[in-house]
PDB file of N, H, CA, C and O in Angstrom:
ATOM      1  N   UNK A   1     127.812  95.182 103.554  1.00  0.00           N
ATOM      2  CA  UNK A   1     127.187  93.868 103.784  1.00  0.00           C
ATOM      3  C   UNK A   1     128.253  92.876 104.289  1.00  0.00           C
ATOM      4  O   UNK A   1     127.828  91.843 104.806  1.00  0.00           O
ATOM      5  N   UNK A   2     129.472  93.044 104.212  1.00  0.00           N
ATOM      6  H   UNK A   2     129.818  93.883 103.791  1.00  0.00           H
ATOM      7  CA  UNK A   2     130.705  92.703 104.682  1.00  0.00           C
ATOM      8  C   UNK A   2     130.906  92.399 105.887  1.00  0.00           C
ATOM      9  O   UNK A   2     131.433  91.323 106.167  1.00  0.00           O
ATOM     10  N   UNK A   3     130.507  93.332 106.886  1.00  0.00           N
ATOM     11  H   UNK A   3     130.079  94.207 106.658  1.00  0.00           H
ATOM     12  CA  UNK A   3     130.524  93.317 107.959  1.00  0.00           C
ATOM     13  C   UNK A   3     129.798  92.297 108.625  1.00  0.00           C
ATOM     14  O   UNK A   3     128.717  91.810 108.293  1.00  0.00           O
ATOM     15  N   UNK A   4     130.821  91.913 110.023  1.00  0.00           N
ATOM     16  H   UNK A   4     131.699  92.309 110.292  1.00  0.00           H
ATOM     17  CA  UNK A   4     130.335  91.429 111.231  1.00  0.00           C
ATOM     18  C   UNK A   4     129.228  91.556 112.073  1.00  0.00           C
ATOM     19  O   UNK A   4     129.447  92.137 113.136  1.00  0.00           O
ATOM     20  N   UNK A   5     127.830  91.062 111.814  1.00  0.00           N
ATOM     21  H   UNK A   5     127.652  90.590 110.951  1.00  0.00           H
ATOM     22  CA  UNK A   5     126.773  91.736 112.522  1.00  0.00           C
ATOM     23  C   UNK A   5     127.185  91.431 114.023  1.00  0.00           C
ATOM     24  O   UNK A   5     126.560  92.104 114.842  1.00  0.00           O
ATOM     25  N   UNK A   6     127.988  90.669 114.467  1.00  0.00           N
ATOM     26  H   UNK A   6     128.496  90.122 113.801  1.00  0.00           H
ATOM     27  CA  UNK A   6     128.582  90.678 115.957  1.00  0.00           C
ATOM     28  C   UNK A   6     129.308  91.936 116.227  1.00  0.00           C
ATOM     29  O   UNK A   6     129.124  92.514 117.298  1.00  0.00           O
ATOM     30  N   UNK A   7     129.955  92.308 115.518  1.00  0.00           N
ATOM     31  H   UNK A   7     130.104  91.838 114.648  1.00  0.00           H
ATOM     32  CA  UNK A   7     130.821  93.472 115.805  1.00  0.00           C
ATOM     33  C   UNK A   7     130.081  94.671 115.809  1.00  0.00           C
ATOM     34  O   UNK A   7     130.234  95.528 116.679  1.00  0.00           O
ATOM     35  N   UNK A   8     129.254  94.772 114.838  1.00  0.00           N
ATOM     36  H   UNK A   8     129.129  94.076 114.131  1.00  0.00           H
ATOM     37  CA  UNK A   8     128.148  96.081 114.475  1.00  0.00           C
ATOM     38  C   UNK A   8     127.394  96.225 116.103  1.00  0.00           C
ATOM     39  O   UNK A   8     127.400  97.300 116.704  1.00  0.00           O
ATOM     40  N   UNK A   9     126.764  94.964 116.673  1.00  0.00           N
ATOM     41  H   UNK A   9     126.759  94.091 116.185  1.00  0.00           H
ATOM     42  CA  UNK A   9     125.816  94.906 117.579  1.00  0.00           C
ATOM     43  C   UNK A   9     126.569  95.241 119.116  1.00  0.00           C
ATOM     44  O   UNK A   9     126.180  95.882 120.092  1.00  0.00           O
ATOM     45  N   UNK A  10     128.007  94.378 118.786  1.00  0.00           N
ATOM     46  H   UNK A  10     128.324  93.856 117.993  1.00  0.00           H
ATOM     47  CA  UNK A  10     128.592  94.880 120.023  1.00  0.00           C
ATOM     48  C   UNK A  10     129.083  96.401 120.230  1.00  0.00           C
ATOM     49  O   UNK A  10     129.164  97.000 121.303  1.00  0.00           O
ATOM     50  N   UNK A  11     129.455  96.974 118.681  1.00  0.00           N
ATOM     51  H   UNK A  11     129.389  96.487 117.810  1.00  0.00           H
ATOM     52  CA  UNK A  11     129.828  98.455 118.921  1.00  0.00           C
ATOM     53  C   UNK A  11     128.794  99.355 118.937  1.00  0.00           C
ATOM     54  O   UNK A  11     129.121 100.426 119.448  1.00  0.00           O
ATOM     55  N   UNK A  12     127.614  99.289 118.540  1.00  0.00           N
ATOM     56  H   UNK A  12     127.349  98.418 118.125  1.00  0.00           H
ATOM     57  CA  UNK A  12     126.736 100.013 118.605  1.00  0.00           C
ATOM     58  C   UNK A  12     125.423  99.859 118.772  1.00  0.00           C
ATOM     59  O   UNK A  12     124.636 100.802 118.860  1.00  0.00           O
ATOM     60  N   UNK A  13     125.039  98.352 118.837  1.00  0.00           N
ATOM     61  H   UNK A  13     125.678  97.586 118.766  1.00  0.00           H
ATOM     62  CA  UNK A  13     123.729  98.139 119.700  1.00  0.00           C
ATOM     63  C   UNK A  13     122.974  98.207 118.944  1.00  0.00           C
ATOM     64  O   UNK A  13     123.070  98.415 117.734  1.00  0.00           O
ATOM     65  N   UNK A  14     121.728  97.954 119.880  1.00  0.00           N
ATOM     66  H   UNK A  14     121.650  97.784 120.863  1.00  0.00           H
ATOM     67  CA  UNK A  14     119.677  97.640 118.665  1.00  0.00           C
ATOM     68  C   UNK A  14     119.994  99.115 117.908  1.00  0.00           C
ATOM     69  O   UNK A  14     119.928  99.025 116.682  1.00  0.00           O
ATOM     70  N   UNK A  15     120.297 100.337 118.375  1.00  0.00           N
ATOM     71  H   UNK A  15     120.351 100.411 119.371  1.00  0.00           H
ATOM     72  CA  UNK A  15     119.935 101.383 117.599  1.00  0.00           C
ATOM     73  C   UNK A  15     120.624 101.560 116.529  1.00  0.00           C
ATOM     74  O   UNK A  15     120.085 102.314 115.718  1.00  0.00           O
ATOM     75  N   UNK A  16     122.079 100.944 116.100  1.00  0.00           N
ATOM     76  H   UNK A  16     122.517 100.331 116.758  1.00  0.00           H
ATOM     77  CA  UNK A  16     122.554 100.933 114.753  1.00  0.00           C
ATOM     78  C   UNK A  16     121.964  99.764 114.152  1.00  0.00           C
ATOM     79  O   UNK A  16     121.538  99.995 113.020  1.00  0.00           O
ATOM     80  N   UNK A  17     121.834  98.790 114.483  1.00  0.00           N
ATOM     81  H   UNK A  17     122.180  98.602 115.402  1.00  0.00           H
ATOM     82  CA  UNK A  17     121.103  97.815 113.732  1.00  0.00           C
ATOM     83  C   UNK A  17     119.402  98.345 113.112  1.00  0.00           C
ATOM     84  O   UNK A  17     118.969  98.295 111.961  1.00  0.00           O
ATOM     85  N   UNK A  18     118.866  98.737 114.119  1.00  0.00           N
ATOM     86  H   UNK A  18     119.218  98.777 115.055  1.00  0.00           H
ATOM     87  CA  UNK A  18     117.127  99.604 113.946  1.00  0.00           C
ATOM     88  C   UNK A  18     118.098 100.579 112.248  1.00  0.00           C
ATOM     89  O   UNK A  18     117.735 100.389 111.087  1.00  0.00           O
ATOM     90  N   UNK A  19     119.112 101.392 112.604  1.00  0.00           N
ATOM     91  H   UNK A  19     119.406 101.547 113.547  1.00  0.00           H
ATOM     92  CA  UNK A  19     118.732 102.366 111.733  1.00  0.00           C
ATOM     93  C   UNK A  19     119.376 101.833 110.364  1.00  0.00           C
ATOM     94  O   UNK A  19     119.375 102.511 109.337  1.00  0.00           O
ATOM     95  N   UNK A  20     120.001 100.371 110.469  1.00  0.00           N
ATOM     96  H   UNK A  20     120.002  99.820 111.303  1.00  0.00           H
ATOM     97  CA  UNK A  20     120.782  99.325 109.332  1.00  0.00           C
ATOM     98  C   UNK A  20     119.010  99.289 108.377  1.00  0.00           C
ATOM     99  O   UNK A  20     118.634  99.739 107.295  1.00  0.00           O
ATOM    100  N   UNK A  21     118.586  98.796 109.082  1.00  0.00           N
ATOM    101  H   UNK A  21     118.892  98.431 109.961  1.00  0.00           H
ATOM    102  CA  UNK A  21     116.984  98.021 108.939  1.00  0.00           C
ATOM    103  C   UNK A  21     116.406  99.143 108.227  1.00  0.00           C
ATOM    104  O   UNK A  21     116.247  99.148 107.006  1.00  0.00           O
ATOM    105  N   UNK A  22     116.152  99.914 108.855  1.00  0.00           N
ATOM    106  H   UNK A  22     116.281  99.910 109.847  1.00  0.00           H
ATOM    107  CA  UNK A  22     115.142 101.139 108.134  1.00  0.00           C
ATOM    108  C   UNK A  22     116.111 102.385 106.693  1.00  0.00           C
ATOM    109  O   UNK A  22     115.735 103.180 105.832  1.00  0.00           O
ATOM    110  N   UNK A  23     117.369 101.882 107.176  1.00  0.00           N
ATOM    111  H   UNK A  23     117.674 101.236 107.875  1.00  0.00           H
ATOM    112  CA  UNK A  23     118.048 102.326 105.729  1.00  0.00           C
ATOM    113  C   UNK A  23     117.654 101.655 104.453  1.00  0.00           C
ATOM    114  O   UNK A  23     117.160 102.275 103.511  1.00  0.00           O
ATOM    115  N   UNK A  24     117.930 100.134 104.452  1.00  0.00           N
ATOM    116  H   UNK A  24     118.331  99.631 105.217  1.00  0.00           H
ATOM    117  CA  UNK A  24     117.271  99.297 103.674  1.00  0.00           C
ATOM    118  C   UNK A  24     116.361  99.135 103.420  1.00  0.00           C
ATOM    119  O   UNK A  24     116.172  98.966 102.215  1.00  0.00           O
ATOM    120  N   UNK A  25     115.684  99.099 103.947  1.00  0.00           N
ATOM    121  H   UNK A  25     115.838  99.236 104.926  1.00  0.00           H
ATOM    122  CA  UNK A  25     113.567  99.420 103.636  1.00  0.00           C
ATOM    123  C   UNK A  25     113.631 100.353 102.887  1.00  0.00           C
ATOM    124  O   UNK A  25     112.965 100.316 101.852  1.00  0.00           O
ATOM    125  N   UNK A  26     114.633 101.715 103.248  1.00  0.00           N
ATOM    126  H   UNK A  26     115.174 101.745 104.089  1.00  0.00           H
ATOM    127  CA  UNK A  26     114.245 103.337 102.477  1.00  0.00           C
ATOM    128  C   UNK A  26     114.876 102.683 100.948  1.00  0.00           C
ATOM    129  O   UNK A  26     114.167 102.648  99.942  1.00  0.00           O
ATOM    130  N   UNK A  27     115.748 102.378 100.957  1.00  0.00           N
ATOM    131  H   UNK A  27     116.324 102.406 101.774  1.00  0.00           H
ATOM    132  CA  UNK A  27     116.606 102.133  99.560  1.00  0.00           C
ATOM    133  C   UNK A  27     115.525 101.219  98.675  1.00  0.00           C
ATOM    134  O   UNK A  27     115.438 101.471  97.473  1.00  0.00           O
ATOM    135  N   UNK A  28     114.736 100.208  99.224  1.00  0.00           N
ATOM    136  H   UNK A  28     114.806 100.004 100.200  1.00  0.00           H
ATOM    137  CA  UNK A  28     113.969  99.055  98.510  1.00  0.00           C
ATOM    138  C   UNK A  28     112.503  99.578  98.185  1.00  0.00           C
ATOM    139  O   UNK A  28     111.754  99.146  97.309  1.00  0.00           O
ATOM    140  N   UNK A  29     112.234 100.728  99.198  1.00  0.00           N
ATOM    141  H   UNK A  29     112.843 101.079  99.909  1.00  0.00           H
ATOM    142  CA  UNK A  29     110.804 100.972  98.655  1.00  0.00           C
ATOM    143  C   UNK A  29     111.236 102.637  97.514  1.00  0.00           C
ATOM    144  O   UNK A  29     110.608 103.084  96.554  1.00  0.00           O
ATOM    145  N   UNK A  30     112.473 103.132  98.148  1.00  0.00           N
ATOM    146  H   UNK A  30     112.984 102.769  98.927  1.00  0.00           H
ATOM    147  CA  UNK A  30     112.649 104.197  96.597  1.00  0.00           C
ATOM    148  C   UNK A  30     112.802 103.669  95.295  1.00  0.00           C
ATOM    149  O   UNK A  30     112.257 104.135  94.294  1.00  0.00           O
ATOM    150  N   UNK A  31     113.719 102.470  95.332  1.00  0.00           N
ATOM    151  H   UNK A  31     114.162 102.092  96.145  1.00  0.00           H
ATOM    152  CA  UNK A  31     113.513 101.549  94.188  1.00  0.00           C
ATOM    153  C   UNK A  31     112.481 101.002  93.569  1.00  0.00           C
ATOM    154  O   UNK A  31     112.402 100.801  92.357  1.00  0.00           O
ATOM    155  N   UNK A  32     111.307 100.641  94.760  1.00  0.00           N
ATOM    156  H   UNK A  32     111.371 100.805  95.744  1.00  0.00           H
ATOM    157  CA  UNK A  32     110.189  99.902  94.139  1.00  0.00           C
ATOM    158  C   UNK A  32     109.209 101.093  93.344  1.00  0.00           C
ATOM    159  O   UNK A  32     108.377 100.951  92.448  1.00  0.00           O
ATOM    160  N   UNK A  33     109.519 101.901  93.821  1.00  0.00           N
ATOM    161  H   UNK A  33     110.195 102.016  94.549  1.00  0.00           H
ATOM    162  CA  UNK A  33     108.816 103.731  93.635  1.00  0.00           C
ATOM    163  C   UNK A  33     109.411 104.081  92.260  1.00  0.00           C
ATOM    164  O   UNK A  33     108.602 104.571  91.472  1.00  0.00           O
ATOM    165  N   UNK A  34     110.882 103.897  91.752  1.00  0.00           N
ATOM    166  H   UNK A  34     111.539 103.500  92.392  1.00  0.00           H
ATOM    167  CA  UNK A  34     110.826 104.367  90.524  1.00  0.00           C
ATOM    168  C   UNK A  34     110.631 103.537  89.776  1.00  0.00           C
ATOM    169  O   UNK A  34     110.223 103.964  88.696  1.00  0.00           O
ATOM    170  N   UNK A  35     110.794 101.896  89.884  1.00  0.00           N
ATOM    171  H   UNK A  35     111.124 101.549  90.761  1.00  0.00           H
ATOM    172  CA  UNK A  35     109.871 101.258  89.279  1.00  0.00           C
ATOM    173  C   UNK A  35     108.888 101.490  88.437  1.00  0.00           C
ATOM    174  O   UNK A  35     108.843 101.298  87.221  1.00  0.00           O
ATOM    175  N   UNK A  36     107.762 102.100  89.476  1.00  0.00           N
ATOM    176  H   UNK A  36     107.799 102.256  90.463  1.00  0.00           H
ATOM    177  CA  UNK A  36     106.623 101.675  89.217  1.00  0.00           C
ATOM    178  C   UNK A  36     105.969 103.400  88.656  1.00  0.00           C
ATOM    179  O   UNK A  36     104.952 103.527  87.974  1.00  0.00           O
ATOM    180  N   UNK A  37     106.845 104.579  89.147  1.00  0.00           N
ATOM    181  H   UNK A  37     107.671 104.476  89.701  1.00  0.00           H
ATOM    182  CA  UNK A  37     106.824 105.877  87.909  1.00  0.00           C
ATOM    183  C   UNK A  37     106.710 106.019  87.121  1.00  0.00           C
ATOM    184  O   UNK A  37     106.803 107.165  86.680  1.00  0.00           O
TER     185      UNK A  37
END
């Protein structure tokens, strides 16, 4: 979370950011999932 989203975007573009995004979604809805187990 440290990181430079300028630097992230300039080294690797929408598709590391897309797969930043959908990492986090996976982590928040496995969480919301054992939650609710």
């Amino acid at each position: 979370m440290a990181h430079n989203p300028k630097l992230i975007r300039r080294r690797f573009g929408r598709t590391a950011l897309l797969a930043v995004t959908l990492a986090v979604a996976g982590i928040l809805l496995a969480g919301v999932l054992m939650l609710l187990l």
